[in-house]
PDB file as gemmi writes it, atoms N, CA and C in Angstrom:
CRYST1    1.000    1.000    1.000  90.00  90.00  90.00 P 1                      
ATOM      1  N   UNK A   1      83.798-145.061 -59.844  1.00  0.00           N  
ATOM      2  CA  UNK A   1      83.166-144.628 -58.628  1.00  0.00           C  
ATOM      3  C   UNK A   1      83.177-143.102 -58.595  1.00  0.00           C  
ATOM      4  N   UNK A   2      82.408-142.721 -58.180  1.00  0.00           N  
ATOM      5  CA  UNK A   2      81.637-140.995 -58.722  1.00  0.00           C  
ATOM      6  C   UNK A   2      82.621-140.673 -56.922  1.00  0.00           C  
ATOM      7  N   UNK A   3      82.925-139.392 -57.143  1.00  0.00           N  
ATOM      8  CA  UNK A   3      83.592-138.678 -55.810  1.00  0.00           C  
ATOM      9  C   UNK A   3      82.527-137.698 -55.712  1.00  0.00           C  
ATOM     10  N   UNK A   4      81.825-138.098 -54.516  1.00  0.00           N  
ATOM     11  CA  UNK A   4      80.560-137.240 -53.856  1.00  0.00           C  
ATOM     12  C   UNK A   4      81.793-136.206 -52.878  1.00  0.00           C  
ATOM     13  N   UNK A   5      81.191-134.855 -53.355  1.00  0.00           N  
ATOM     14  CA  UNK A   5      81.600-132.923 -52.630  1.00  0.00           C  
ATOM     15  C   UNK A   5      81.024-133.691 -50.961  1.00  0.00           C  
ATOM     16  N   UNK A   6      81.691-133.424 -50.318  1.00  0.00           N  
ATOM     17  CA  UNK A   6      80.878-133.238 -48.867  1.00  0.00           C  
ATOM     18  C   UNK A   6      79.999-132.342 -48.530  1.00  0.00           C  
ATOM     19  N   UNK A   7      78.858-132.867 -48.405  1.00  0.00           N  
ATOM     20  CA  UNK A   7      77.486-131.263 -48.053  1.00  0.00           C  
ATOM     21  C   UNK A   7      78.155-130.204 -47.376  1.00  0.00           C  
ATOM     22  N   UNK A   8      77.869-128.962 -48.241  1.00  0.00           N  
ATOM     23  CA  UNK A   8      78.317-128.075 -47.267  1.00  0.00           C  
ATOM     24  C   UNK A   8      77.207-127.594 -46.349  1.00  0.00           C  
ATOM     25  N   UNK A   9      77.761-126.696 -45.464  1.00  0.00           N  
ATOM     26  CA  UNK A   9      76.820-126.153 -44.063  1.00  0.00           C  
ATOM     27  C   UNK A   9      75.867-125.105 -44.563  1.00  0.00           C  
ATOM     28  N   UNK A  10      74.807-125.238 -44.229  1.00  0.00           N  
ATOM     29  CA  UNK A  10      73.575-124.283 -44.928  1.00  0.00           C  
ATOM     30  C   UNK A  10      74.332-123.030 -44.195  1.00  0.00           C  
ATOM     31  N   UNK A  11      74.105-121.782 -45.237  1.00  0.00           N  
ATOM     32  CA  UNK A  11      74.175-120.671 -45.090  1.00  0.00           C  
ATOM     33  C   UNK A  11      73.725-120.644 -43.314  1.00  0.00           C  
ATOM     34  N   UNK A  12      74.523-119.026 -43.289  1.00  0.00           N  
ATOM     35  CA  UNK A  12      73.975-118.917 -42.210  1.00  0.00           C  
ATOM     36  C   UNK A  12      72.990-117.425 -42.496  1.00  0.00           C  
ATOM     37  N   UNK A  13      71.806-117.603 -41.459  1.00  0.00           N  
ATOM     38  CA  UNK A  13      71.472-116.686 -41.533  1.00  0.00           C  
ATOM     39  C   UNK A  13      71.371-116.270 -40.489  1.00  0.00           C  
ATOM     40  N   UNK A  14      70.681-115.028 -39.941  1.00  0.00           N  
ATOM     41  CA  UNK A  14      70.345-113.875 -39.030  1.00  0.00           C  
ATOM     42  C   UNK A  14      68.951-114.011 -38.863  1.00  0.00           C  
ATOM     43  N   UNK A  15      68.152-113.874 -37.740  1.00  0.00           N  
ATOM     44  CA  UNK A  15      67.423-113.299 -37.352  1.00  0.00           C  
ATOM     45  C   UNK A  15      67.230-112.017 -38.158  1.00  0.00           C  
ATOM     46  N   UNK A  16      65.652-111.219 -38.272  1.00  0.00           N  
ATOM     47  CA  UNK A  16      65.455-110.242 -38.736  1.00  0.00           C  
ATOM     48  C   UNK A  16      65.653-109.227 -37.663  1.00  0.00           C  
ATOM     49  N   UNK A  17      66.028-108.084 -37.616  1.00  0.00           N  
ATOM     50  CA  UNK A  17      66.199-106.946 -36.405  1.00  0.00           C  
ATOM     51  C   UNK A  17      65.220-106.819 -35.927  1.00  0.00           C  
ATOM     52  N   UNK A  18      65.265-106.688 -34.099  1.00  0.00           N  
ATOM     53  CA  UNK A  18      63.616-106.553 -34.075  1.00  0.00           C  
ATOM     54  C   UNK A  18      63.240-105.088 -34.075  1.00  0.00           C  
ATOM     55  N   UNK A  19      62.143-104.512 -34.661  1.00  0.00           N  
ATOM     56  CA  UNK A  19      62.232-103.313 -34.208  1.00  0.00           C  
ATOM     57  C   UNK A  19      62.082-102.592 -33.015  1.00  0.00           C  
ATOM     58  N   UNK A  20      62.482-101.217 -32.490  1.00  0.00           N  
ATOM     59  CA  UNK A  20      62.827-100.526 -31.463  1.00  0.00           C  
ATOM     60  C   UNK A  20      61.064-100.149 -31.447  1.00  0.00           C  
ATOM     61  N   UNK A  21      60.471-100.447 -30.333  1.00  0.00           N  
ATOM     62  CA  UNK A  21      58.987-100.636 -30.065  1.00  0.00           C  
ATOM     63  C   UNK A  21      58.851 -98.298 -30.268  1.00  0.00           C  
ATOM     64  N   UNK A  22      57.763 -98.044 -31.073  1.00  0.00           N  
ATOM     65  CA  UNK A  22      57.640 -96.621 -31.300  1.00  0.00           C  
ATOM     66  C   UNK A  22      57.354 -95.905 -30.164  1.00  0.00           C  
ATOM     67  N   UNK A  23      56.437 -96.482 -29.202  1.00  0.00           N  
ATOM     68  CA  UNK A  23      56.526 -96.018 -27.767  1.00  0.00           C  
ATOM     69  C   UNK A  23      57.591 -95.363 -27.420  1.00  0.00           C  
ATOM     70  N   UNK A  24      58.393 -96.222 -27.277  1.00  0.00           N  
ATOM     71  CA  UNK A  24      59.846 -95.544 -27.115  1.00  0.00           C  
ATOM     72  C   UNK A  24      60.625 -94.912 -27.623  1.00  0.00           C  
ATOM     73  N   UNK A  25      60.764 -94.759 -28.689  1.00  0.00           N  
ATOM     74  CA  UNK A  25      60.955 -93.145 -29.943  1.00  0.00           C  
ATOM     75  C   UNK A  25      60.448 -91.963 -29.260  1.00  0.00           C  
ATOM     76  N   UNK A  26      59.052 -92.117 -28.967  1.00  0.00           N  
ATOM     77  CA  UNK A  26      58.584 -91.110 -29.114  1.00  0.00           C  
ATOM     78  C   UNK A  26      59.266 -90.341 -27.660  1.00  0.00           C  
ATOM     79  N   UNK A  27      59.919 -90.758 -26.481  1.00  0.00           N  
ATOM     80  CA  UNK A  27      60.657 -89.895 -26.332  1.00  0.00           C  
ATOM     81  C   UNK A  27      62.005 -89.641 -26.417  1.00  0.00           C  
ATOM     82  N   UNK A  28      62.705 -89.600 -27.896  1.00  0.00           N  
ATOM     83  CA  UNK A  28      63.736 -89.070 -28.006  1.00  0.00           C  
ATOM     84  C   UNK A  28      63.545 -88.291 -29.434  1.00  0.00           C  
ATOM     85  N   UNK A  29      64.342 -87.444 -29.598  1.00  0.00           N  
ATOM     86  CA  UNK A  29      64.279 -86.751 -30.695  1.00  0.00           C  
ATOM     87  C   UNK A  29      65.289 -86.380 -31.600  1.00  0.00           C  
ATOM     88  N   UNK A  30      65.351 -86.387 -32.984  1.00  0.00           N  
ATOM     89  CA  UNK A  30      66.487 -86.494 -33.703  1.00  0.00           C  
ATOM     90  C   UNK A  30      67.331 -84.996 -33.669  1.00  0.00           C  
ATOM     91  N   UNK A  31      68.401 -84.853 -34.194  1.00  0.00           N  
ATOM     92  CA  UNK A  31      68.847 -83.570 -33.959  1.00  0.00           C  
ATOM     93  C   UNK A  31      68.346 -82.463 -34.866  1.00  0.00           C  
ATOM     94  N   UNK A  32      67.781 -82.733 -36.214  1.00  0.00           N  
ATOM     95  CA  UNK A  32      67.323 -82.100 -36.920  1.00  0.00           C  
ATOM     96  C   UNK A  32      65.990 -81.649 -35.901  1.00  0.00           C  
ATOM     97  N   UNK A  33      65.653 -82.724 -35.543  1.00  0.00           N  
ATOM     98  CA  UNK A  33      63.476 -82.095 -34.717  1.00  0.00           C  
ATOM     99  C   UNK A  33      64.306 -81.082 -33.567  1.00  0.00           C  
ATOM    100  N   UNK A  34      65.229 -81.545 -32.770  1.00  0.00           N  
ATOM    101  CA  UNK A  34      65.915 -80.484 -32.318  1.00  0.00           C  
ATOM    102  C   UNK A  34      66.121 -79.157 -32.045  1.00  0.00           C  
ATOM    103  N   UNK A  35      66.525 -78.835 -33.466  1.00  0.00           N  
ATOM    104  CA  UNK A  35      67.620 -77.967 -34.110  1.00  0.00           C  
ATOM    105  C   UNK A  35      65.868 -76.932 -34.269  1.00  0.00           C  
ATOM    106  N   UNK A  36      64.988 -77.731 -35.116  1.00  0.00           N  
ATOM    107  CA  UNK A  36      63.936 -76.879 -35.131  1.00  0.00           C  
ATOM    108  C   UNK A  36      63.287 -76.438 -34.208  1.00  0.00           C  
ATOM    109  N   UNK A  37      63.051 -76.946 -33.217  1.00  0.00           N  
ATOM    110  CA  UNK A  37      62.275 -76.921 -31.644  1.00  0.00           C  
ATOM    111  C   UNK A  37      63.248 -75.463 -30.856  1.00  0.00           C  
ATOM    112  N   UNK A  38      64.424 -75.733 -31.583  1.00  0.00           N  
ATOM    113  CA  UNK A  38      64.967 -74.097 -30.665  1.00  0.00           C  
ATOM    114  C   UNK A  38      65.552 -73.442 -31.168  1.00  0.00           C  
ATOM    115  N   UNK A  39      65.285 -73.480 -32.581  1.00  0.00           N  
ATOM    116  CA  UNK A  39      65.494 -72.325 -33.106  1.00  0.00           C  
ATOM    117  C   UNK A  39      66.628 -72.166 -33.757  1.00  0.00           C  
ATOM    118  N   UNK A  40      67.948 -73.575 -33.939  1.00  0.00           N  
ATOM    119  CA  UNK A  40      68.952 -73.602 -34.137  1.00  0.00           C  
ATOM    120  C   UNK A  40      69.262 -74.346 -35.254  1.00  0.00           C  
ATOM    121  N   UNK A  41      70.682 -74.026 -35.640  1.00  0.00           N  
ATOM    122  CA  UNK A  41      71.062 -75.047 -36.920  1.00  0.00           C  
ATOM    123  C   UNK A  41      71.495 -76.343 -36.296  1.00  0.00           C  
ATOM    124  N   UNK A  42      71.641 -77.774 -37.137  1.00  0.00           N  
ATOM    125  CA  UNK A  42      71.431 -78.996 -36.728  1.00  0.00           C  
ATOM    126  C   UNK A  42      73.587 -78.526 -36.158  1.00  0.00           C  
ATOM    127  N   UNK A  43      74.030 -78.023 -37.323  1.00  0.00           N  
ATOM    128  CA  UNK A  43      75.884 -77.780 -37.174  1.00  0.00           C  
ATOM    129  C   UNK A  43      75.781 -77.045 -35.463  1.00  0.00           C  
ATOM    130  N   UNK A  44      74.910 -76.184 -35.142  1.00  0.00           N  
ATOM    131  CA  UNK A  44      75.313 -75.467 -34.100  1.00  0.00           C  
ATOM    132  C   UNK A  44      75.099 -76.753 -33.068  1.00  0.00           C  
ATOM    133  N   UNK A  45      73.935 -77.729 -32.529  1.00  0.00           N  
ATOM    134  CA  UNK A  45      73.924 -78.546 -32.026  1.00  0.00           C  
ATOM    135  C   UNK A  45      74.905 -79.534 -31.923  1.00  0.00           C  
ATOM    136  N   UNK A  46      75.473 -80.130 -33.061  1.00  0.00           N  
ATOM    137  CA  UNK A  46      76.921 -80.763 -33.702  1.00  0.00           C  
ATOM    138  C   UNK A  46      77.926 -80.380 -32.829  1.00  0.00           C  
ATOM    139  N   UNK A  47      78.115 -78.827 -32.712  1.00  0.00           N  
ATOM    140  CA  UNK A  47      79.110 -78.295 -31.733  1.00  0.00           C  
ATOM    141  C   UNK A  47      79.126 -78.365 -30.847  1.00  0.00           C  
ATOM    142  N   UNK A  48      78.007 -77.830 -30.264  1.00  0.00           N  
ATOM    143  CA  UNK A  48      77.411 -78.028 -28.763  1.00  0.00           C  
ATOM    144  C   UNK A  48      77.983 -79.257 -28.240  1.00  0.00           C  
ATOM    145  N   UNK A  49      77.447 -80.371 -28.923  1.00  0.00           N  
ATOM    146  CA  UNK A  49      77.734 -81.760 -28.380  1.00  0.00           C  
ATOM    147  C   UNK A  49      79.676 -81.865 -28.831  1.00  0.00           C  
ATOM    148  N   UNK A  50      80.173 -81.263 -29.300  1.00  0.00           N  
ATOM    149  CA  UNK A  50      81.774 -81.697 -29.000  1.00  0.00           C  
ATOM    150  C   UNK A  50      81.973 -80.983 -27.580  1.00  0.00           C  
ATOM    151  N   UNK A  51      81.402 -79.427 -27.659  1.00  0.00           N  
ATOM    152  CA  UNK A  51      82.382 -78.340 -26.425  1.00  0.00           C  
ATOM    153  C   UNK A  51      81.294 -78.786 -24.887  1.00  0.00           C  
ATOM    154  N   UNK A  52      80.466 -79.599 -25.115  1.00  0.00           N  
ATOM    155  CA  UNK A  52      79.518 -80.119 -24.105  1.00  0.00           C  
ATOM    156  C   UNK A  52      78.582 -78.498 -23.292  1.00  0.00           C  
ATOM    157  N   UNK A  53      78.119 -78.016 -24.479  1.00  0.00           N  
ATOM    158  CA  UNK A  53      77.039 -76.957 -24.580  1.00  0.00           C  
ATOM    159  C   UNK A  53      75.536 -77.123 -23.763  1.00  0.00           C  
ATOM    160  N   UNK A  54      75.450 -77.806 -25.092  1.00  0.00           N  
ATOM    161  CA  UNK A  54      73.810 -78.156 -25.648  1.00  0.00           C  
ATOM    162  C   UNK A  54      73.319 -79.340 -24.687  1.00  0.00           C  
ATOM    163  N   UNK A  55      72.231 -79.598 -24.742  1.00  0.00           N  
ATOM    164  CA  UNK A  55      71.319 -80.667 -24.168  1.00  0.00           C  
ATOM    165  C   UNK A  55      72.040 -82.447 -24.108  1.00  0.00           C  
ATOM    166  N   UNK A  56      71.988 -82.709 -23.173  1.00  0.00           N  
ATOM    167  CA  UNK A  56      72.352 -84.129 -22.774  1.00  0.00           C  
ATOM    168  C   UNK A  56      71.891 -85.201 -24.307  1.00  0.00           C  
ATOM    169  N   UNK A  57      72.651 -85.781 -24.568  1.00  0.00           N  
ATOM    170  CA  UNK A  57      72.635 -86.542 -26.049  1.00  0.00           C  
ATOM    171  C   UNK A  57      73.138 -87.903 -26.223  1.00  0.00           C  
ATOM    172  N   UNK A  58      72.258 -89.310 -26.931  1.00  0.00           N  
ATOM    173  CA  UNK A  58      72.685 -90.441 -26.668  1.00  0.00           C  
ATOM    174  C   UNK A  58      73.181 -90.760 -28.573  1.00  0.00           C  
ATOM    175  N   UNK A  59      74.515 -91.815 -28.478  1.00  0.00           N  
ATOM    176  CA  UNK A  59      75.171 -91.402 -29.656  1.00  0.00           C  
ATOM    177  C   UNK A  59      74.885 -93.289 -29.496  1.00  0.00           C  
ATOM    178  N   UNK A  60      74.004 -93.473 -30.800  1.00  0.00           N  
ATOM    179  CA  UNK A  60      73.800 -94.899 -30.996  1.00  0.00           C  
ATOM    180  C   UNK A  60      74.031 -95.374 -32.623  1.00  0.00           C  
ATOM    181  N   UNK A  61      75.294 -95.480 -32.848  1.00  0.00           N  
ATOM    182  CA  UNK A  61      75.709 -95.612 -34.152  1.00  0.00           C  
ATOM    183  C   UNK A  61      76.134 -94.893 -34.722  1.00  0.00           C  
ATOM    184  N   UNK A  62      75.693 -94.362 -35.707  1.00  0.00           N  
ATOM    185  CA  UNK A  62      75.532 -92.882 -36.418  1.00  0.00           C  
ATOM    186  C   UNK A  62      74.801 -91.935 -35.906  1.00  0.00           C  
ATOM    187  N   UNK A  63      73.657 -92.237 -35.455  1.00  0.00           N  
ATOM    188  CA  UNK A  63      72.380 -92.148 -34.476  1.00  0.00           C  
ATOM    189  C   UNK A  63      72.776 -91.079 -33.618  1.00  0.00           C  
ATOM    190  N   UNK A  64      72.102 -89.637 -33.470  1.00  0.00           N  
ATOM    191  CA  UNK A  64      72.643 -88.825 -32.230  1.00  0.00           C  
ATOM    192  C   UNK A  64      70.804 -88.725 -32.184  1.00  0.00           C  
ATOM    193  N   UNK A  65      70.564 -88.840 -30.783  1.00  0.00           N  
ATOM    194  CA  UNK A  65      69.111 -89.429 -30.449  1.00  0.00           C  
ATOM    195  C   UNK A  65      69.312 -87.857 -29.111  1.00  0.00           C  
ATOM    196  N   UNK A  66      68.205 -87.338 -28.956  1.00  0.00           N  
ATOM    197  CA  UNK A  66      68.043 -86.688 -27.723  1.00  0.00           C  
ATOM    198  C   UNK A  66      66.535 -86.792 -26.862  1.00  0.00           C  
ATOM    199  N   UNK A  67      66.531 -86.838 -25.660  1.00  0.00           N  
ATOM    200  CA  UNK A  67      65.853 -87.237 -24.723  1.00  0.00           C  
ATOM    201  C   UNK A  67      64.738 -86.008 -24.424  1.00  0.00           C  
ATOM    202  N   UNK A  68      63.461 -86.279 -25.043  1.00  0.00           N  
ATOM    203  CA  UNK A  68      62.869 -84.968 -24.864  1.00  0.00           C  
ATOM    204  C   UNK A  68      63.108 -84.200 -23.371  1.00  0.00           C  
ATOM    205  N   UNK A  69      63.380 -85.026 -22.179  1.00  0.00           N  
ATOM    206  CA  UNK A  69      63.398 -84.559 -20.773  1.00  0.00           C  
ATOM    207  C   UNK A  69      64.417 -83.758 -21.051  1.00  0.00           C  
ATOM    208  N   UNK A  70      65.627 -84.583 -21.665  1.00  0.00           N  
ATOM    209  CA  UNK A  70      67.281 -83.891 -21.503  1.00  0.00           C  
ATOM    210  C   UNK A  70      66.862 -82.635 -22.371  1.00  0.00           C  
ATOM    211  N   UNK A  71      66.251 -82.149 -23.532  1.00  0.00           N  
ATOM    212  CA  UNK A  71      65.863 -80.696 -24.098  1.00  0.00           C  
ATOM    213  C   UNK A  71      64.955 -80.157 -23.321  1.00  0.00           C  
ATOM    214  N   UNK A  72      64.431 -80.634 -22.365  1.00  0.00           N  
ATOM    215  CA  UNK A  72      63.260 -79.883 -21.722  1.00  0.00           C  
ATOM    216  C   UNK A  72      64.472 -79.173 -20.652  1.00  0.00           C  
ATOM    217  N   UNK A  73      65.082 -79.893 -20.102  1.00  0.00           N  
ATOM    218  CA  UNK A  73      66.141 -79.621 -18.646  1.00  0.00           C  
ATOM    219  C   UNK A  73      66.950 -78.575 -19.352  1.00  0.00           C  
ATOM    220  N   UNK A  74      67.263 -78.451 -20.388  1.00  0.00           N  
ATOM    221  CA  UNK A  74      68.283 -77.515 -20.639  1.00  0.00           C  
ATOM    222  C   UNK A  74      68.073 -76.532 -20.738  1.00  0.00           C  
ATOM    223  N   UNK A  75      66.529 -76.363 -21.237  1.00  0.00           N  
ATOM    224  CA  UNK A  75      65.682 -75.210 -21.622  1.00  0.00           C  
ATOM    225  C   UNK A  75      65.686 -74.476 -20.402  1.00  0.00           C  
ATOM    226  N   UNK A  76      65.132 -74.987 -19.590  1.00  0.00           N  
ATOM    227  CA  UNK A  76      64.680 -74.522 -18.491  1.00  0.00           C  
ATOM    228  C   UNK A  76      66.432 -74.329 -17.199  1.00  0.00           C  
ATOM    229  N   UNK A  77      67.301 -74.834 -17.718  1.00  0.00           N  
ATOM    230  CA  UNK A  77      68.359 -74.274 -16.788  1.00  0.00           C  
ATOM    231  C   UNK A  77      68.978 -73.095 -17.592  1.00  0.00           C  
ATOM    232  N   UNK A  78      68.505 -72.481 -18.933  1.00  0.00           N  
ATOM    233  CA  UNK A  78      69.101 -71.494 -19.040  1.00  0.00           C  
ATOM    234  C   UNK A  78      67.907 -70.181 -19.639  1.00  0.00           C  
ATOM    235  N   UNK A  79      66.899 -70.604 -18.447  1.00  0.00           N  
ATOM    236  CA  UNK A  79      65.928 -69.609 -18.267  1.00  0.00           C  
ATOM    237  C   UNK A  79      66.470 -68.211 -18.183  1.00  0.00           C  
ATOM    238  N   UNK A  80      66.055 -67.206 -17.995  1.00  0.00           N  
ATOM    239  CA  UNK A  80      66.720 -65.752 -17.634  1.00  0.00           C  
ATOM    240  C   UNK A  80      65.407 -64.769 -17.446  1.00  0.00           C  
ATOM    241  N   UNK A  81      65.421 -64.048 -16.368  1.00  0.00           N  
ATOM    242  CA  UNK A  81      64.258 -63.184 -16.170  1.00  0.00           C  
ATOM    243  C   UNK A  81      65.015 -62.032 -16.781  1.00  0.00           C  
ATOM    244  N   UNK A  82      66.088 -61.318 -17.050  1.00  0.00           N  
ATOM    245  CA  UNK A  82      65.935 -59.983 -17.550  1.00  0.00           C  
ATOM    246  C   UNK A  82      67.586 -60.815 -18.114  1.00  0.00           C  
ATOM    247  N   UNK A  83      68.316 -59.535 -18.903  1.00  0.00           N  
ATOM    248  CA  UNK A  83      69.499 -59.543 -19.603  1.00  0.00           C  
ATOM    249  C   UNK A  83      70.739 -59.329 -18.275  1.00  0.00           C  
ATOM    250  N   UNK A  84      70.055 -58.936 -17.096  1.00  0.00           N  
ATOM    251  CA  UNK A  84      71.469 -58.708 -16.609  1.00  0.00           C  
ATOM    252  C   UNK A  84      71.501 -59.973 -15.668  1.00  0.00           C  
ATOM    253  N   UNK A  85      70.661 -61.167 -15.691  1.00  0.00           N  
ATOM    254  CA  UNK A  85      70.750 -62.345 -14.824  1.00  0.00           C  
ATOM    255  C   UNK A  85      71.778 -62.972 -15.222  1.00  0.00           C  
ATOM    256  N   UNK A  86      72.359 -63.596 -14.082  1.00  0.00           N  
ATOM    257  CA  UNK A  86      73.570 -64.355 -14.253  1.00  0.00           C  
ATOM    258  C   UNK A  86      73.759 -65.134 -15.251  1.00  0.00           C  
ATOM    259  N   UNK A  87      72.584 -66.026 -15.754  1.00  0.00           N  
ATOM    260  CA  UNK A  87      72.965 -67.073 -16.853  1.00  0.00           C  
ATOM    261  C   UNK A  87      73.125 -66.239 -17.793  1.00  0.00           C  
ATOM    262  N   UNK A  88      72.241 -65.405 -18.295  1.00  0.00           N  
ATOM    263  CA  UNK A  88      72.120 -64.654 -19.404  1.00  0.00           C  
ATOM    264  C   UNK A  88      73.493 -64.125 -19.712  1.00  0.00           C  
ATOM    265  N   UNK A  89      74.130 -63.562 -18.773  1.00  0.00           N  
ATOM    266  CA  UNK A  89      75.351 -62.764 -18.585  1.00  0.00           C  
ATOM    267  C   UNK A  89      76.781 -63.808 -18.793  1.00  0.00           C  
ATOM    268  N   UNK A  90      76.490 -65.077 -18.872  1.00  0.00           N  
ATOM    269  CA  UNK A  90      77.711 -66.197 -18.582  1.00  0.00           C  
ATOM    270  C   UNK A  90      77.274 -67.129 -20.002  1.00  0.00           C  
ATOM    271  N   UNK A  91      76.284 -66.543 -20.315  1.00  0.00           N  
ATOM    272  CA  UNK A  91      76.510 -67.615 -21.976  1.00  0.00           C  
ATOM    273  C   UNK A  91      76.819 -66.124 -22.364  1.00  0.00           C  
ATOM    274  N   UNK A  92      76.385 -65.157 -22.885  1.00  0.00           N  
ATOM    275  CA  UNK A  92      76.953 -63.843 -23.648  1.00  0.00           C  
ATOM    276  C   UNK A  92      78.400 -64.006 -23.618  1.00  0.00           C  
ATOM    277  N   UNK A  93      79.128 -64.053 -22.102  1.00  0.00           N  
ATOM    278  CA  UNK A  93      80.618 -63.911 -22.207  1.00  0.00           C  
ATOM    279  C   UNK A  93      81.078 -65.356 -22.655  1.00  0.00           C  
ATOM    280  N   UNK A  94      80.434 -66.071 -22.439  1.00  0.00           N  
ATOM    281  CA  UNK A  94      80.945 -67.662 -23.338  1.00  0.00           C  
ATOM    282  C   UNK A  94      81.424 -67.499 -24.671  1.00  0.00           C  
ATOM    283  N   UNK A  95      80.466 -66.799 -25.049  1.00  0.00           N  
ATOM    284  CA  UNK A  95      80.383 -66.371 -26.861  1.00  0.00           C  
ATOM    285  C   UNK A  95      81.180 -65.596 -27.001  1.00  0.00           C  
ATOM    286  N   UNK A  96      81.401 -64.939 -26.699  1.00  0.00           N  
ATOM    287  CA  UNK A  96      82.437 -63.635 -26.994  1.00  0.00           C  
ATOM    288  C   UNK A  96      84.111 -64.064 -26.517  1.00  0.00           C  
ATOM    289  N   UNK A  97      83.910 -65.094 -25.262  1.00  0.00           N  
ATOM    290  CA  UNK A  97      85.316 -65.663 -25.755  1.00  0.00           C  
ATOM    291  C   UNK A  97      85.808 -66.187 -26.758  1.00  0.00           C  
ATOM    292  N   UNK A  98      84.482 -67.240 -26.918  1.00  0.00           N  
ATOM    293  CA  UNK A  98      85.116 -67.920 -28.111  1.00  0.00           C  
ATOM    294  C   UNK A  98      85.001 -67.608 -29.976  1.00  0.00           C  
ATOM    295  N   UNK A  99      83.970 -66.418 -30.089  1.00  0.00           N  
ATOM    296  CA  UNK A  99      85.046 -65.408 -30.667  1.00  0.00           C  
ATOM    297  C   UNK A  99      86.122 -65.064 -31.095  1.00  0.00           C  
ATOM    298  N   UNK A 100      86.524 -64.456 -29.489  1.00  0.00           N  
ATOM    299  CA  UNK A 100      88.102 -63.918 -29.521  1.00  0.00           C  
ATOM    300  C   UNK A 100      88.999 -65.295 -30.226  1.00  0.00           C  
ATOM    301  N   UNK A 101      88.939 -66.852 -30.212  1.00  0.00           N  
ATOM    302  CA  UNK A 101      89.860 -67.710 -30.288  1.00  0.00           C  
ATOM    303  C   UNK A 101      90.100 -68.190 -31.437  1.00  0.00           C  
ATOM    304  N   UNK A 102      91.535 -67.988 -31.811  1.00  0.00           N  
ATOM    305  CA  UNK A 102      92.106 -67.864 -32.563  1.00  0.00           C  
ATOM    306  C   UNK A 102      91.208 -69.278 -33.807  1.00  0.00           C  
TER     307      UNK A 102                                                      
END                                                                             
C-alpha cells in the first residue's frame, strides 16, 4: 500500500500593489525636485528636516515626499522686503549660531 504526502496548501500569494493613482504625485515632490526648485543641496534639506528648518515633509518608507503647498508656504513665510527685516535678520543669526557650535 503506497503512503500518499498529504496535499500541501497552495502557495500563498499577494495581490499585486495597487498603484498610487499619478494625479496624486503630482502634488508632492521628491527631495531631490526640491533641493533644485530652491536652490539647495538634497544634504542641506536632510538637515533641515532633523533641526525642523525646511518645509513641512511626509516620511513614507524610505520615501521623504514634500507637499508642493508645504514648499510653496515656506517660501513665502520667509519672504523679506530688504536685509534688515525681521525674518531676514533671525535666519542670518540662526546660522551664525550654529556655526559657533561646537
Amino acid at each position: 500500500m503506497a503512503h500518499d504526502k498529504p496535499a500541501s496548501p497552495p502557495p500563498l500569494t499577494l495581490p499585486p500593489p495597487r498603484p498610487v493613482p499619478a494625479r496624486f504625485l503630482r502634488d508632492y515632490l521628491r527631495t531631490t525636485e526640491v533641493a533644485e526648485l530652491l536652490g539647495l543641496s538634497p544634504r542641506t534639506l536632510e538637515k533641515y528636516r532633523c533641526v525642523g528648518e525646511g518645509p513641512a515633509f511626509l516620511k513614507l518608507g524610505q520615501r521623504v515626499l514634500y507637499a508642493r503647498s508645504d514648499v510653496e508656504a515656506w517660501l513665502q513665510a520667509h519672504r523679506c522686503a530688504h536685509t534688515s527685516d525681521d525674518t531676514y535678520t533671525s535666519v542670518i543669526d540662526a546660522r551664525r549660531a550654529r556655526r559657533r557650535e561646537p
